[in-house]
Backbone as a chain_set.jsonl record, in Angstrom:
{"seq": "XXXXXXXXXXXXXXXXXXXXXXXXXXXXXXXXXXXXXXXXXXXXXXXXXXXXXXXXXXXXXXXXXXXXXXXXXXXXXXXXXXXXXXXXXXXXXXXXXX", "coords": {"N": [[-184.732, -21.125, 188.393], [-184.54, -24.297, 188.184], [-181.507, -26.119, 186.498], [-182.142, -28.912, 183.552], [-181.041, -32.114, 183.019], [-179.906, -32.522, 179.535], [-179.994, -33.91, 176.032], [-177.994, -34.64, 173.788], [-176.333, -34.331, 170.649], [-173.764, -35.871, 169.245], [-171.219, -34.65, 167.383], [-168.877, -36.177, 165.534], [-169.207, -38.736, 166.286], [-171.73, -39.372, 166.395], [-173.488, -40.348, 167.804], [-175.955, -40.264, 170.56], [-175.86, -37.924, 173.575], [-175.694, -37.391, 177.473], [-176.012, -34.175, 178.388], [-175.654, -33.094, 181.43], [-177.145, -31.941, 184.518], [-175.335, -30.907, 186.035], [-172.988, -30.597, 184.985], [-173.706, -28.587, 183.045], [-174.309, -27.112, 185.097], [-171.467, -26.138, 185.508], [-169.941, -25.409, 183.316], [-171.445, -23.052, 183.647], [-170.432, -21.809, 185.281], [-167.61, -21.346, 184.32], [-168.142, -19.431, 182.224], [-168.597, -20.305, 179.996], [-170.617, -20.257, 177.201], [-171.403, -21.784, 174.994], [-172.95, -25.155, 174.437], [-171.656, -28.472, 175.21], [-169.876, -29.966, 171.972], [-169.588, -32.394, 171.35], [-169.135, -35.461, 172.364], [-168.031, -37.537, 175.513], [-166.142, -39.796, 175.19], [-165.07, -38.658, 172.531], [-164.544, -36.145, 172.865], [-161.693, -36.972, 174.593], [-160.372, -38.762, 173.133], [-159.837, -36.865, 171.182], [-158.453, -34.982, 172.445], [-156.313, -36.476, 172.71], [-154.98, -37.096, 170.546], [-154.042, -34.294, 169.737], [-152.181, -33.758, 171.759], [-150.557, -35.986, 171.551], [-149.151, -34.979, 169.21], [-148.286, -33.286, 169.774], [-146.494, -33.138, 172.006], [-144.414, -34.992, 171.523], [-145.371, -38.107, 170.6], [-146.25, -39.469, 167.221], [-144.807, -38.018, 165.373], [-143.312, -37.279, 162.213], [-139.974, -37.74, 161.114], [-136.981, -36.351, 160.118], [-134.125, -36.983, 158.222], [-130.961, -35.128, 158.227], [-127.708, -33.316, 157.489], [-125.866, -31.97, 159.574], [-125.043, -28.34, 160.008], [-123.037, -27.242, 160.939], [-121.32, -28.986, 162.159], [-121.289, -31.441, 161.222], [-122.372, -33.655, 161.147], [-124.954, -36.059, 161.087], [-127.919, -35.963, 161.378], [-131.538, -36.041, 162.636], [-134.311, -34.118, 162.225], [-137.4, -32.431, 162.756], [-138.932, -31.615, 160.481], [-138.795, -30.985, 157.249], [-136.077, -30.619, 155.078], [-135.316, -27.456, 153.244], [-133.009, -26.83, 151.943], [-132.772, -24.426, 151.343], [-131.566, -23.148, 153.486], [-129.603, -23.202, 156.065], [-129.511, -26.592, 158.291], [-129.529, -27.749, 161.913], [-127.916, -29.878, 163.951], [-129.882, -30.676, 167.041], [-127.735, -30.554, 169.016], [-125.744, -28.167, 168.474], [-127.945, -26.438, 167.686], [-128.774, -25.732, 169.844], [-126.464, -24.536, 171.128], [-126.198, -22.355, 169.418], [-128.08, -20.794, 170.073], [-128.053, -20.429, 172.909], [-125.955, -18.375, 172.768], [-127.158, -15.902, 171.758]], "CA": [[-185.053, -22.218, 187.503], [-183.492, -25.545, 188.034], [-181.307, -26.863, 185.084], [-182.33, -30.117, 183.516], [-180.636, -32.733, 181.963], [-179.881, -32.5, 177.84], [-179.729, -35.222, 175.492], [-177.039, -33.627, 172.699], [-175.878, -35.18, 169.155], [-172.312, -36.117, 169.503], [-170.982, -33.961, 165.825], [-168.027, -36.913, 165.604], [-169.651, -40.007, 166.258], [-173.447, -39.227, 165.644], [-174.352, -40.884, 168.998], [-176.232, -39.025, 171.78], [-175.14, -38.292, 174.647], [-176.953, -36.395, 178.376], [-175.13, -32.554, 179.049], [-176.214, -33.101, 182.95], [-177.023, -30.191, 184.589], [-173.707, -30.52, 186.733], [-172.284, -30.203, 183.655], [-174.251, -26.835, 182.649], [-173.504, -25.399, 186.266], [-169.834, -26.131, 185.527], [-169.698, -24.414, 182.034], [-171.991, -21.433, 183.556], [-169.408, -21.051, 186.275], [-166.183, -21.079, 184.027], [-168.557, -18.198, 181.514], [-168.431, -20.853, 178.651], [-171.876, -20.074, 176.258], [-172.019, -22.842, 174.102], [-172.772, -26.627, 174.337], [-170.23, -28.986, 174.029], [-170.831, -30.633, 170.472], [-168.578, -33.867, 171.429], [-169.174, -36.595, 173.717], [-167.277, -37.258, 176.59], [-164.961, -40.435, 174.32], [-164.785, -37.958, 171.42], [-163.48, -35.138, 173.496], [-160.825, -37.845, 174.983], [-159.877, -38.919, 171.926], [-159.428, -35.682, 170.534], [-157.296, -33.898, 173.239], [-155.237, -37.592, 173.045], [-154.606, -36.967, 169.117], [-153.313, -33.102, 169.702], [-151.339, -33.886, 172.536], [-149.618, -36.84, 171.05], [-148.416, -34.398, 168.121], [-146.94, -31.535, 170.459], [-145.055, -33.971, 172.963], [-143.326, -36.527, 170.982], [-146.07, -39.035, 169.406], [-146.205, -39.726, 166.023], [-144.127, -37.422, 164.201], [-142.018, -37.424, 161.242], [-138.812, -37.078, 161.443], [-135.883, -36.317, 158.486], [-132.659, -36.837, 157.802], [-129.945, -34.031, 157.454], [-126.531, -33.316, 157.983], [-125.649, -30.431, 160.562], [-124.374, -27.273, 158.804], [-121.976, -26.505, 161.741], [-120.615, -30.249, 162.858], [-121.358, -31.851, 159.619], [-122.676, -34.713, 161.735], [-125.984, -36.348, 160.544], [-128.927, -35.875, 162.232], [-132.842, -35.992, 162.175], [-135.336, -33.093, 162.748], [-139.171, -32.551, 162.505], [-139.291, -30.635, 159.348], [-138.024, -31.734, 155.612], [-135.18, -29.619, 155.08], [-135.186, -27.163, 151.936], [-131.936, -26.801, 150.79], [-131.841, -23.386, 150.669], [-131.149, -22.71, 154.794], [-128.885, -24.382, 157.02], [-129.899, -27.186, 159.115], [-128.503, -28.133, 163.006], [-128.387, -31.031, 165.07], [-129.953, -29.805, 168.13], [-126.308, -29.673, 170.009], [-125.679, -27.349, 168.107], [-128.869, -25.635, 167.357], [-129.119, -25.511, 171.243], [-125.58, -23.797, 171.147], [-126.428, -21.169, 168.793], [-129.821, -20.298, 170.956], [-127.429, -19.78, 174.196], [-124.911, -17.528, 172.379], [-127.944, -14.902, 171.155]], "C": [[-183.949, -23.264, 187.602], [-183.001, -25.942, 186.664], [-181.829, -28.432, 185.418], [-181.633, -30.825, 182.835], [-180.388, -32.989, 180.573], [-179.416, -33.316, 177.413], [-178.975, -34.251, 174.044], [-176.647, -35.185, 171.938], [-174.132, -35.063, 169.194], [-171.692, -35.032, 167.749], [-169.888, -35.088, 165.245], [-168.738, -38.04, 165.275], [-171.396, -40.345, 165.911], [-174.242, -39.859, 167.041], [-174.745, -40.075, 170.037], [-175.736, -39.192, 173.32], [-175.861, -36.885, 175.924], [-175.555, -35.55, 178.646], [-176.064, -32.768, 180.641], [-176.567, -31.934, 183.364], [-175.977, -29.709, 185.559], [-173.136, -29.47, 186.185], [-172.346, -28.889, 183.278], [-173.479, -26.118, 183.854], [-171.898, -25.158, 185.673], [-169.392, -25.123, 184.589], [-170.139, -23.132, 182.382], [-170.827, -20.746, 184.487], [-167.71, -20.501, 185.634], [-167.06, -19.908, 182.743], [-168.725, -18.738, 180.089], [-170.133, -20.546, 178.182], [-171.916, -21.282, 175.783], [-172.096, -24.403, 174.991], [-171.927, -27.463, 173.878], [-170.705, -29.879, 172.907], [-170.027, -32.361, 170.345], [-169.154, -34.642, 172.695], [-168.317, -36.807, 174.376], [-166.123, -38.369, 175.691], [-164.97, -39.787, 173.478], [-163.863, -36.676, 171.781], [-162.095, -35.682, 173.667], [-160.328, -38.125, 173.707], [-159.509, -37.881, 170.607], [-158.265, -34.941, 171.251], [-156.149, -35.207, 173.485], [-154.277, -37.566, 171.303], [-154.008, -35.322, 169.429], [-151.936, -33.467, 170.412], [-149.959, -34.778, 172.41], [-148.626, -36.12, 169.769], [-147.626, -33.355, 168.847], [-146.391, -32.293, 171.589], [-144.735, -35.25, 172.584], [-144.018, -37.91, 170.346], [-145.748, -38.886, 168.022], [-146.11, -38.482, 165.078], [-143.052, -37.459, 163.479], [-140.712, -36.996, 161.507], [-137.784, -37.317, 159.953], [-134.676, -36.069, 158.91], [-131.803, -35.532, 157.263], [-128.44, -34.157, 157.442], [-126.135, -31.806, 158.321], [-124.686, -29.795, 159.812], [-123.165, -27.096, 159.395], [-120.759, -27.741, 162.118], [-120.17, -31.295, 161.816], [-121.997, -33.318, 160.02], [-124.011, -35.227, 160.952], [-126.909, -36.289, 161.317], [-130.572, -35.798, 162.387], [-133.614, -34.769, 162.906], [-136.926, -33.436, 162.212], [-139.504, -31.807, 161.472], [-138.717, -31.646, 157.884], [-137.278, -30.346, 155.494], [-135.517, -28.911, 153.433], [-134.291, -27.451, 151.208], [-131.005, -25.227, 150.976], [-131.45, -22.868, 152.229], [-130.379, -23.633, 155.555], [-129.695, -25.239, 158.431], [-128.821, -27.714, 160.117], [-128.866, -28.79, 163.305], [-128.746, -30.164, 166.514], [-128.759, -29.883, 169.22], [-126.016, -28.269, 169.65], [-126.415, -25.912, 167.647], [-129.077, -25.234, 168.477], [-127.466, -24.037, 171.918], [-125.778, -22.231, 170.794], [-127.532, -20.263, 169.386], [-129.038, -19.896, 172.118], [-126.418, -18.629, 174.101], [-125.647, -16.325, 171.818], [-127.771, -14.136, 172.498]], "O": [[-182.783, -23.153, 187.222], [-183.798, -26.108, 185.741], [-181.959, -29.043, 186.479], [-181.393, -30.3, 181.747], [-180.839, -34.115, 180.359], [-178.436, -33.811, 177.971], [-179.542, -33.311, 173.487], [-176.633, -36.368, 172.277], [-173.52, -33.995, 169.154], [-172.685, -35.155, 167.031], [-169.96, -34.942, 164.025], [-168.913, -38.358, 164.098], [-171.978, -41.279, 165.359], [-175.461, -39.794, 167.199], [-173.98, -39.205, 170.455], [-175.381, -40.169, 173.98], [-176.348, -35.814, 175.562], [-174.448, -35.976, 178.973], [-177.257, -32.468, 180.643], [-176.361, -30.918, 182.701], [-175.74, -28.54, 185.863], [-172.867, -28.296, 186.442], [-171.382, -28.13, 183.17], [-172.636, -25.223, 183.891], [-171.365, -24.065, 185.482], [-168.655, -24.179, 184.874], [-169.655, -22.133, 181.85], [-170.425, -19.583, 184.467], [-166.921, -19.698, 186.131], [-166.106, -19.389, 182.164], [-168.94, -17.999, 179.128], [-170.906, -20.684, 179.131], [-172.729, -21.976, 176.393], [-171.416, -24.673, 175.981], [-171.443, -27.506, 172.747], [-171.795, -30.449, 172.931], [-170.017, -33.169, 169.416], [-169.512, -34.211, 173.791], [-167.335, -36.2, 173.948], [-165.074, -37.775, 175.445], [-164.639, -40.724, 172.752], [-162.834, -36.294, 171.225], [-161.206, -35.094, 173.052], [-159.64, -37.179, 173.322], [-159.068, -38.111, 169.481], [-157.317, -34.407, 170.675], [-155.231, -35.057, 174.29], [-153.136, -37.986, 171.107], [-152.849, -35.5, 169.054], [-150.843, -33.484, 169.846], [-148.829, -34.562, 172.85], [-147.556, -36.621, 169.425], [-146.592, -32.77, 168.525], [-145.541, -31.598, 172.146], [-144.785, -36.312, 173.204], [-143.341, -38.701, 169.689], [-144.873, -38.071, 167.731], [-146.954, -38.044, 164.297], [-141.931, -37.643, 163.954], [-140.44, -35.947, 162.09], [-137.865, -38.169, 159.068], [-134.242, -35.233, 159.703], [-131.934, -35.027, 156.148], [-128.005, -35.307, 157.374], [-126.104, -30.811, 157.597], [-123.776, -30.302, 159.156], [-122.192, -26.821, 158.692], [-119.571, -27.485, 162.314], [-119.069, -31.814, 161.632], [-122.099, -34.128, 159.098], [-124.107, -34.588, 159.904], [-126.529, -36.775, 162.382], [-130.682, -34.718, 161.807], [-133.462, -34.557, 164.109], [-137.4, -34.35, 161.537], [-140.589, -31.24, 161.603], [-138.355, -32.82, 157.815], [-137.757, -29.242, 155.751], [-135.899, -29.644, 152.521], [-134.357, -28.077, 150.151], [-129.831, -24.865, 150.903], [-130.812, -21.825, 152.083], [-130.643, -24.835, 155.583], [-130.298, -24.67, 159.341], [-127.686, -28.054, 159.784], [-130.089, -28.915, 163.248], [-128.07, -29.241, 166.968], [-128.895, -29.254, 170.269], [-126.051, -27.341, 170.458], [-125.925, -24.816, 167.372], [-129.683, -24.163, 168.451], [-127.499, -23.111, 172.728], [-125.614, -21.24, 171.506], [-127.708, -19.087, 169.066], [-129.375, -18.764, 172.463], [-126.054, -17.997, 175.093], [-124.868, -15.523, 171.304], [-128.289, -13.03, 172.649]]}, "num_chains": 1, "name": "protein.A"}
């Protein structure tokens, strides 16, 4: 049975969009089951929003002052209070000396 072409509901943007039947072979060959529920700019724009948060896009950054140097320095967290915070020289120090 030849695949045919599918016209799918984007779940994101609400617009439709054709699953080819490339497309199908491709998914049957990597063992994937489902349909993808995104359109091809919704996917893109989704794996561009993760990616930007785990290598250096748009994240916060806070003010401390290093427990060990006493230097000032910013990290990706909000500090508590109740644990010591490092500038990563030093936090990189303490990681080579374990």
């Amino acid at each position: 049975m030849a695949l045919q072409d599918k016209t799918l509901v984007c779940r994101d943007c609400g617009r439709e969009f054709i699953f080819t039947a490339g497309e199908q072979e491709f998914y049957m060959s990597r063992g994937l089951e489902s349909e993808p529920t995104r359109c091809k700019e919704c996917r893109l724009e989704r794996r561009r929003g993760r990616s930007g948060e785990r290598f250096g896009g748009a994240r916060e950054m806070h003010s401390a002052i290093c427990a060990a140097c006493g230097k000032e320095c910013e990290v990706p967290f909000e500090p508590r209070g109740d644990r010591p915070v490092y500038c990563s020289e030093c936090f990189t120090k303490m990681r080579s000396n374990r």
